[in-house]
DOVOTOR-491956 format. One record per residue (C-alpha): residue number from 1; chain; y, z, x negated. Coordinates in pm, 1 decimal, padded with zeros to 6 digits. Last residue first. Layout:
REM residues N
{NUM; A; {Y; Z; X}}
...
This chain:
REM residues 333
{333; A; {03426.8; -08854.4; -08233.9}}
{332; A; {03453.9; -08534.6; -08454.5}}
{331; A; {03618.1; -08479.9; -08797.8}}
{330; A; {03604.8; -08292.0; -09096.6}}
{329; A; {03864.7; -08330.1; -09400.5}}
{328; A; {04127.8; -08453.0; -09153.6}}
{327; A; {04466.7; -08625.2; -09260.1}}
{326; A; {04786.6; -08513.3; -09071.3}}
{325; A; {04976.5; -08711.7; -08730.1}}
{324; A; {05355.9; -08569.3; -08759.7}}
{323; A; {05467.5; -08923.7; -08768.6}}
{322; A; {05295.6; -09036.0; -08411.4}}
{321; A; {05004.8; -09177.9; -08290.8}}
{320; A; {04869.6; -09503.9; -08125.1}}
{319; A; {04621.3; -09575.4; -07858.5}}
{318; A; {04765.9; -09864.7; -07704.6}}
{317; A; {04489.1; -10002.8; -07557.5}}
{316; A; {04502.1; -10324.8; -07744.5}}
{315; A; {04580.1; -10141.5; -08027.8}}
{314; A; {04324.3; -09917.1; -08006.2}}
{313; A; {04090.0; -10241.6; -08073.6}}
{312; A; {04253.0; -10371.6; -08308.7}}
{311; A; {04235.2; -10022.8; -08495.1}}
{310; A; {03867.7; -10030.2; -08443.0}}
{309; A; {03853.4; -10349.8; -08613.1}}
{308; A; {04093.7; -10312.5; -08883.1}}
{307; A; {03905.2; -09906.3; -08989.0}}
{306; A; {03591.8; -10159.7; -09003.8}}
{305; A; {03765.5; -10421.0; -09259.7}}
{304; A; {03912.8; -10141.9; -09437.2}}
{303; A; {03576.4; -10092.6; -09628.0}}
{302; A; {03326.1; -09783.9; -09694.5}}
{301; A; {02971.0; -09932.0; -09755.2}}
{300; A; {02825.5; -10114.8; -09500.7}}
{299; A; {03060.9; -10379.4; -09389.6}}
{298; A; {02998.1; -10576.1; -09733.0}}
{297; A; {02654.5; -10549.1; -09711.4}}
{296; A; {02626.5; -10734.1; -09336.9}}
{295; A; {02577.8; -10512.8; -09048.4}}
{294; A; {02246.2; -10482.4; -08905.4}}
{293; A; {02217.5; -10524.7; -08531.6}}
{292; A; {01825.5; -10471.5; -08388.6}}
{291; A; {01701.9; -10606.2; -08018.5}}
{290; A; {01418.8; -10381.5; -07960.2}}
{289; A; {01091.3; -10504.0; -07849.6}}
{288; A; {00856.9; -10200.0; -07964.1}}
{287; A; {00681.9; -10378.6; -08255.8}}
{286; A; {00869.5; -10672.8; -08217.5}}
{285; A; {01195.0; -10594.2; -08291.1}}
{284; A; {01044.9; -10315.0; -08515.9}}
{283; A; {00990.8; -10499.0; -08811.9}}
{282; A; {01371.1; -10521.2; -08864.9}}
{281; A; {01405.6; -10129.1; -08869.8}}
{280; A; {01160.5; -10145.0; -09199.0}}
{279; A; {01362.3; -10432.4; -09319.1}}
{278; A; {01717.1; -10250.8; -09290.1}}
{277; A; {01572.2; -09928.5; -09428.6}}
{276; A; {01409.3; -10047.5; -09721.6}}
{275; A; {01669.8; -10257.8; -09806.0}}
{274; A; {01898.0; -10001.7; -09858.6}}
{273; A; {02211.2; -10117.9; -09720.3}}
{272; A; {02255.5; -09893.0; -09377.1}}
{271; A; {02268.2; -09613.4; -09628.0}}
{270; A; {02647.1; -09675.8; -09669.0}}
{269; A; {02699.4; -09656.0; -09288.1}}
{268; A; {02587.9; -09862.7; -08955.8}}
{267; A; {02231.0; -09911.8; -08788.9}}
{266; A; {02183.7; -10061.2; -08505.1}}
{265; A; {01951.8; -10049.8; -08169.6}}
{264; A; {01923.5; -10236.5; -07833.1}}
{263; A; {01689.8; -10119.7; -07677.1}}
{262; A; {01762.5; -09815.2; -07511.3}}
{261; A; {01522.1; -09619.5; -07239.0}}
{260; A; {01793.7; -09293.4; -07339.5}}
{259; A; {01443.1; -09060.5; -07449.5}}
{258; A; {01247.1; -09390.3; -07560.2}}
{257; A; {01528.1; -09519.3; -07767.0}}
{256; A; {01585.6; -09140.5; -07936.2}}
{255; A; {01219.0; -09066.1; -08010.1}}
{254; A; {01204.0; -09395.1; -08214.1}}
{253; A; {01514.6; -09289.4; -08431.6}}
{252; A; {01333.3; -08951.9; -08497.1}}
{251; A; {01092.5; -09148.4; -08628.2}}
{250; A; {01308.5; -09426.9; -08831.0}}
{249; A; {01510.9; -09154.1; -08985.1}}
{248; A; {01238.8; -08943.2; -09138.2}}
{247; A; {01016.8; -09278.7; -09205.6}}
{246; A; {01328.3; -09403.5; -09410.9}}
{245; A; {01326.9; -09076.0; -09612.9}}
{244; A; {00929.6; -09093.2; -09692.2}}
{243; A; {00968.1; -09479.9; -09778.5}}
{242; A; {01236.2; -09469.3; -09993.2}}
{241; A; {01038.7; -09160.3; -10186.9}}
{240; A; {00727.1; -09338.4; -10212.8}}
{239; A; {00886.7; -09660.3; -10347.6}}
{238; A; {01121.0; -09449.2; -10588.9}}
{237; A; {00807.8; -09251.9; -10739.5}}
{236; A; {00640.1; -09579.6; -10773.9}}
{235; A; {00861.5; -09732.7; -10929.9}}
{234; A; {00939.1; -09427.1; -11167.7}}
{233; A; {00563.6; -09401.1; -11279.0}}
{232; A; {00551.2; -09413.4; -11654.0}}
{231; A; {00866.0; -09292.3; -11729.8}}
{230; A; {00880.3; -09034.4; -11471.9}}
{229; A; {00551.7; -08902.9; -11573.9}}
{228; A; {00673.7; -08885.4; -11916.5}}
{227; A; {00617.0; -08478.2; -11959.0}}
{226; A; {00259.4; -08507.4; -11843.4}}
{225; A; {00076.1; -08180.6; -11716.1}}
{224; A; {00416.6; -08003.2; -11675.0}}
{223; A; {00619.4; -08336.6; -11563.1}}
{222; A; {00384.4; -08339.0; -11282.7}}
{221; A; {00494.4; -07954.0; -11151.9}}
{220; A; {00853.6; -07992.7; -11232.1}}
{219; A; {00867.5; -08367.0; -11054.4}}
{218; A; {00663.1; -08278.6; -10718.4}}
{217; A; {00889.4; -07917.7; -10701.1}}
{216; A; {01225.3; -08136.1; -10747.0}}
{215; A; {01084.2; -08409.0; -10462.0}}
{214; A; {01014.2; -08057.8; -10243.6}}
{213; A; {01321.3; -07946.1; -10246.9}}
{212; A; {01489.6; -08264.9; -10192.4}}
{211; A; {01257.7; -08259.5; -09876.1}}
{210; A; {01364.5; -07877.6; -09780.0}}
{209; A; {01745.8; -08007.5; -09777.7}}
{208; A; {01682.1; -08317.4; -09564.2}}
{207; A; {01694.6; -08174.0; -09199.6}}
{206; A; {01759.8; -08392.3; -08890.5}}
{205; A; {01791.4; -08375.6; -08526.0}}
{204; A; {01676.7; -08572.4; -08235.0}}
{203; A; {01486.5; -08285.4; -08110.1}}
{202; A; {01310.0; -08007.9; -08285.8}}
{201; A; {01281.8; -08039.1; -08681.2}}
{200; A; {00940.9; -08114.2; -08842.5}}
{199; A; {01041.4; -08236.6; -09178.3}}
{198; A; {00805.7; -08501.4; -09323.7}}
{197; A; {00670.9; -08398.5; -09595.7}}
{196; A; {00600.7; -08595.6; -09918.2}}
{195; A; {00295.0; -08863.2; -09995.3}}
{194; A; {00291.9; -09046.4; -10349.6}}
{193; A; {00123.2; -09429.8; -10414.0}}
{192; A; {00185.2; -09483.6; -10078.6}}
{191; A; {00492.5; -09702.4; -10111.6}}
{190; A; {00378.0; -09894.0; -10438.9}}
{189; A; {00636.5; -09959.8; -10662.3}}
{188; A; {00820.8; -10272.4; -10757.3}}
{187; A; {01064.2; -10307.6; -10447.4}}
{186; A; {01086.6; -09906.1; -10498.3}}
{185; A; {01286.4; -09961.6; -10806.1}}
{184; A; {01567.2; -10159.9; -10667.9}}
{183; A; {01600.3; -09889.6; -10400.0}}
{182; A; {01590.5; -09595.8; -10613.9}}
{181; A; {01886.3; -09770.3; -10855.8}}
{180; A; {02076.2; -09810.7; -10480.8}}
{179; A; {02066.4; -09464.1; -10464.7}}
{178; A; {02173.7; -09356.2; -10792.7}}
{177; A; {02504.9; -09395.2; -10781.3}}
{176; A; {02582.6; -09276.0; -11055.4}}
{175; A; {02296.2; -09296.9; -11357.0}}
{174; A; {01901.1; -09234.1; -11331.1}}
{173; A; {01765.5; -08882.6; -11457.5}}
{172; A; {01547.3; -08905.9; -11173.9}}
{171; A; {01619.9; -08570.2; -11091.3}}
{170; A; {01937.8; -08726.7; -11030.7}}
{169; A; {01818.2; -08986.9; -10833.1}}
{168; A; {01618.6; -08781.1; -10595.2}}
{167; A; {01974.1; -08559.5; -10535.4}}
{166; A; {02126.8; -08923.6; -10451.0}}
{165; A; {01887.4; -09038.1; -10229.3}}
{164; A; {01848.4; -08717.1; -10040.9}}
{163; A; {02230.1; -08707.0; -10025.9}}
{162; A; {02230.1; -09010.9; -09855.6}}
{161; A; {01995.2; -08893.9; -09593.0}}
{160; A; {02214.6; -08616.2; -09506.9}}
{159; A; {02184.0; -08220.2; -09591.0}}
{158; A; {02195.6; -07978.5; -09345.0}}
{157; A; {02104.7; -07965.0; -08982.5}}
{156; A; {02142.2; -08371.6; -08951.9}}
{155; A; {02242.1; -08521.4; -08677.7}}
{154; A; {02134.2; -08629.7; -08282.3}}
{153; A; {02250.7; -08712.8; -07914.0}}
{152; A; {02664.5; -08799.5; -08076.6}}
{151; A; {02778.3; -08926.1; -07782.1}}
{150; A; {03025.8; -09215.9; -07831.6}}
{149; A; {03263.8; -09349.9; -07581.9}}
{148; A; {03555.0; -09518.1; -07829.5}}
{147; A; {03425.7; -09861.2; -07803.2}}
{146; A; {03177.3; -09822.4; -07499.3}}
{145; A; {02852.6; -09616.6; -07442.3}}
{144; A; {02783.2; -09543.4; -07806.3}}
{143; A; {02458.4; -09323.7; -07806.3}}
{142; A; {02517.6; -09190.3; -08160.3}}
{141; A; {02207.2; -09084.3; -08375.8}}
{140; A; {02348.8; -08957.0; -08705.6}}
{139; A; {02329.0; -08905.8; -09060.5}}
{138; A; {02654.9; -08774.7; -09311.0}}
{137; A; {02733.0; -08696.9; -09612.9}}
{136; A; {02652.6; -09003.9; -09778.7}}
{135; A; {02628.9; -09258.3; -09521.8}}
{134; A; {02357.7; -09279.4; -09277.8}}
{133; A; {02470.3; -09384.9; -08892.1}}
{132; A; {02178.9; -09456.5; -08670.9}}
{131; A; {02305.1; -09633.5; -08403.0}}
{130; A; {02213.6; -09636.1; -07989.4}}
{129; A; {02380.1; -09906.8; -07750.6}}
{128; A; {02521.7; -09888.5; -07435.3}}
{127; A; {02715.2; -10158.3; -07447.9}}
{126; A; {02580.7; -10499.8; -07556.7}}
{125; A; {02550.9; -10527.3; -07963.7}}
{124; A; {02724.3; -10805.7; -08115.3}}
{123; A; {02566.7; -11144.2; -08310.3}}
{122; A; {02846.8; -11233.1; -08433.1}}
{121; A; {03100.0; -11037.5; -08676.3}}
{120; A; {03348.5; -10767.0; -08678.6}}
{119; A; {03236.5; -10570.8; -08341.9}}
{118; A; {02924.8; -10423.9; -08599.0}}
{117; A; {03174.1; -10248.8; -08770.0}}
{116; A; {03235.8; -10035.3; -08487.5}}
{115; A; {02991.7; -09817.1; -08616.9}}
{114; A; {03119.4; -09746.6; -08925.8}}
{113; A; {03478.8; -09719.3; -08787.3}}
{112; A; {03298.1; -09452.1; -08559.8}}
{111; A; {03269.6; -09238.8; -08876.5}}
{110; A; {03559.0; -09275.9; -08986.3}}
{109; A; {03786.6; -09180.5; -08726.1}}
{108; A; {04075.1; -09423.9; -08693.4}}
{107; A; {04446.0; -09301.4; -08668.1}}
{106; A; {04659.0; -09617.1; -08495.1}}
{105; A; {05037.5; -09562.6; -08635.8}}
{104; A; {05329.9; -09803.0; -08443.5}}
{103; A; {05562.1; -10030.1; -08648.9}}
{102; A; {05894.1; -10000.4; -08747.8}}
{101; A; {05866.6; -10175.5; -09074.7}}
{100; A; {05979.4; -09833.7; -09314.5}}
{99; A; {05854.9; -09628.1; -09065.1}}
{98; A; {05507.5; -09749.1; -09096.3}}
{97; A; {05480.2; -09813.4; -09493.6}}
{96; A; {05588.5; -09449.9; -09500.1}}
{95; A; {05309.5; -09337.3; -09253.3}}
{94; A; {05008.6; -09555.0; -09373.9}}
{93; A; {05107.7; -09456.1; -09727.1}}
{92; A; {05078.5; -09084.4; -09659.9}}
{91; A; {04758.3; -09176.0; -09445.6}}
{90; A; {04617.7; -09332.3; -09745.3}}
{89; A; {04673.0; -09086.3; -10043.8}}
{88; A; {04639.6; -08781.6; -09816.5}}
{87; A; {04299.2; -08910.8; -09744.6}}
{86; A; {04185.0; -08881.5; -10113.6}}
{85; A; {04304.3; -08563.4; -10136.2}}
{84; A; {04127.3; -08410.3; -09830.1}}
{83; A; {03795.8; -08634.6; -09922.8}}
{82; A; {03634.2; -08737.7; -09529.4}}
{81; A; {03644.4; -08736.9; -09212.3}}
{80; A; {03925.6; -08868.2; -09174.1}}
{79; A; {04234.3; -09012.4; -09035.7}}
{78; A; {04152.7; -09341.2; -09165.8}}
{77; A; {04453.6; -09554.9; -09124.2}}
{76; A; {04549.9; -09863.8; -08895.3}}
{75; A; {04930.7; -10034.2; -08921.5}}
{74; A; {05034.9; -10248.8; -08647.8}}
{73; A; {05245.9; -10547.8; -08560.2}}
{72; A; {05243.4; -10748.8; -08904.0}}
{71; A; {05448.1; -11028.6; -08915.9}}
{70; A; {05743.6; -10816.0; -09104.4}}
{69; A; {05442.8; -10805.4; -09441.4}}
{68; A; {05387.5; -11149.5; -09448.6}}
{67; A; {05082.3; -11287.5; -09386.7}}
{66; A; {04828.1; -11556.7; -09615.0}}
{65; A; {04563.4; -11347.8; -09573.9}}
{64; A; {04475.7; -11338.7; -09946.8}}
{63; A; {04841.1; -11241.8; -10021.3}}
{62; A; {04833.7; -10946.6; -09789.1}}
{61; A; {04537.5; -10784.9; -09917.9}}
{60; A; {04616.6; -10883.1; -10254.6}}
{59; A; {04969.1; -10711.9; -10186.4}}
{58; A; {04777.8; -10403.7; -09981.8}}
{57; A; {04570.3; -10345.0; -10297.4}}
{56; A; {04809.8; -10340.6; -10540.3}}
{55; A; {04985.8; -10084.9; -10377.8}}
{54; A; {04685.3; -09912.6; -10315.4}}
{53; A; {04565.6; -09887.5; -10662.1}}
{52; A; {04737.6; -09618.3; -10877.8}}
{51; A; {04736.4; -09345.6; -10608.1}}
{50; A; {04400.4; -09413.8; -10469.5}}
{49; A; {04298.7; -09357.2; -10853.2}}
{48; A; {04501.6; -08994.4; -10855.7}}
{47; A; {04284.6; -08915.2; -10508.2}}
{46; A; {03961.9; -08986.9; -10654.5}}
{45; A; {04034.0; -08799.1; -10994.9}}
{44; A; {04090.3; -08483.4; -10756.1}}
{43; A; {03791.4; -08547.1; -10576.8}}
{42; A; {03499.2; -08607.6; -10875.5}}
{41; A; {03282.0; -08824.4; -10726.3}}
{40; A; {02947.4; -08790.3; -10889.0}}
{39; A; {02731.9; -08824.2; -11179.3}}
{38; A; {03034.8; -08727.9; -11392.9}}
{37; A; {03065.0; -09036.7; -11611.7}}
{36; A; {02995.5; -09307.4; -11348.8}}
{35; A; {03356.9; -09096.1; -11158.6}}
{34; A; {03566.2; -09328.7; -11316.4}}
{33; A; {03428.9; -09672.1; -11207.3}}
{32; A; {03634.3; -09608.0; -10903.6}}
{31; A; {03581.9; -09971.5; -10691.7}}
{30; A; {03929.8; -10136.8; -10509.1}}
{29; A; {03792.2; -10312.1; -10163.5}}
{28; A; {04052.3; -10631.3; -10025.6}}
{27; A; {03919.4; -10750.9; -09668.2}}
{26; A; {04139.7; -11009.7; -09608.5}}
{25; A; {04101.8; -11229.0; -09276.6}}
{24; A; {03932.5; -10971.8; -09047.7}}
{23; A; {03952.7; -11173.5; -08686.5}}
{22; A; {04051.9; -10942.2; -08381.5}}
{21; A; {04353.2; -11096.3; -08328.3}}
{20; A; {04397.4; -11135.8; -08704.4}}
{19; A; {04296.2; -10791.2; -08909.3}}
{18; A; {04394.2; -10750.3; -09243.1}}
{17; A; {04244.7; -10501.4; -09474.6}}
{16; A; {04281.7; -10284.0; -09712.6}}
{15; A; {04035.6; -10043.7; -09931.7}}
{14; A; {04065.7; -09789.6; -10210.9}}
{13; A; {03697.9; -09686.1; -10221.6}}
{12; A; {03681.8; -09301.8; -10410.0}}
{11; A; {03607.5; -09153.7; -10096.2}}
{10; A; {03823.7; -09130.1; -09690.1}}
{9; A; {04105.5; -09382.1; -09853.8}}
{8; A; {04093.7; -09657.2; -09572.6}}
{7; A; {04370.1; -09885.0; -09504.3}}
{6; A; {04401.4; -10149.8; -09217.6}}
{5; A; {04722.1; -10377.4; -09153.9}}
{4; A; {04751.1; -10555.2; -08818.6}}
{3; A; {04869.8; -10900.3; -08697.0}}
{2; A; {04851.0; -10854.6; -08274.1}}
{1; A; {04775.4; -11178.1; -08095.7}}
């Protein structure tokens, strides 16, 4: 019953966990505040913050947990994707904290931690399974045919989802992060009060980048004939934007389950909160009979809890890595 110590350092989330035969019993998440006056994540400041918390974060980690650190039989790391500096903090730590206990090194991509997320709590999705992964900088369609078996069948060209949120937000004018400001908004707007194109991209593929385009264009041109429009309509703005980007992925979503003949169908990643998007996707277990997994709010966002549970399960395989292993800014499965 392997004890193991998770870390994950991809953004500006300092993040341990501890995973008990496959149970997460500490799941420890250190915020940056720091980057609310930039209106973004600034990397360098990211990677000094890791710095200052993860020590503190792997003794609440441990504490909560109730383990001592010479019980522990493995020690899990994001490898990447994700923030070069930022990484360095975590698989640096990963590595000394390692040797110093003699324990064996299990890298953990990501992006497939995200999925795997949905292995942490009942009900589980039945392998094969499709999920829509929207995070930040990244959306995808994976057909995930066992735990480390993914195929990713569909991504975006350009820009991600989350970045559509984000870019809307700061046209917005509303404060970082300005995502989850769009969806609190849109639950007072109405959804069809604006309409904005849907980009028509071959495939399972995505493309965001013309669709902030054309949010900026919709603002410039209203705020010429009325220079409070965004005042005076920002629910509805929000509402019509939520629902253009959530259409996007939910279409191209569709396609996918008819092309593989899946039902069963998840959704993983930062974006995976919105509300919008989990209760849209929820509608459609009975629309088109799929059997939809949703991860719970705290498993969403970046969290050591999902690097734990894919590291248990390379553990069990004994998929581990050695001292020379190196932090990855990009990253496939």
């Amino acid at each position: 019953m392997p004890i193991i110590l998770a870390i994950e350092s991809s953004c500006d989330e300092t993040s341990v966990a501890i995973c008990d035969n496959g149970k997460i019993t500490a799941n420890v998440i250190a915020n940056q505040t720091i980057h609310e006056n930039y209106g973004g994540v600034i990397p360098e400041l990211a990677s000094r913050v890791h710095q200052q918390n993860i020590v503190p974060a792997v003794q609440q980690a441990l504490a909560i947990a109730g383990v001592d650190k010479k019980q522990l039989e493995g020690v899990a790391f994001t490898q990447g994707p994700g923030l070069l500096g930022s990484l360095l903090v975590g698989v640096s730590f990963a590595k000394s904290f390692a040797l110093a206990l003699d324990l064996p090194l299990i890298s953990v991509n990501h992006m497939q931690a995200h999925i795997l997320a949905h292995f942490i709590d009942e009900p589980q999705p039945k392998f094969p399974f499709l999920c829509l992964t929207v995070s930040g900088g990244h959306t995808q369609i994976v057909l995930v045919k066992d735990y480390f078996d993914m195929e990713i069948v569909g991504e975006t060209l350009d820009d991600a989802a989350g970045e559509a949120f984000d870019k809307t937000a700061k046209i917005l004018n509303l404060p970082y992060p300005g995502g989850p400001l769009i969806d609190k908004y849109a639950k007072e707007g109405n959804s069809q009060a604006y309409q904005f194109p849907e980009p028509q991209i071959q495939g399972l593929n995505y493309s965001f980048s013309g669709f902030k385009t054309a949010i900026l264009y919709f603002i410039r041109d209203h705020q010429k004939v009325n220079p409070n429009f965004v005042a005076e309509n920002l629910a509805d703005i929000c509402a019509s934007v939520q629902y253009s980007i959530v259409t996007i992925l939910l279409n191209k979503l569709k396609k996918a389950a008819k092309q593989y003949n899946c039902k069963q169908i998840a959704i993983a990643g930062g974006v995976s909160a919105n509300s919008g998007l989990r209760n849209t996707l929820l509608a459609q277990q009975e629309i088109l009979g799929w059997e939809v997994f949703i991860p719970k709010f705290e498993y969403c966002t970046d969290n050591a809890a999902m690097i734990a549970i894919a590291g248990y399960h390379k553990f069990l395989n004994k998929q581990f890595v050695g001292q020379e292993v190196a932090p990855m800014a990009r990253m496939i499965f």
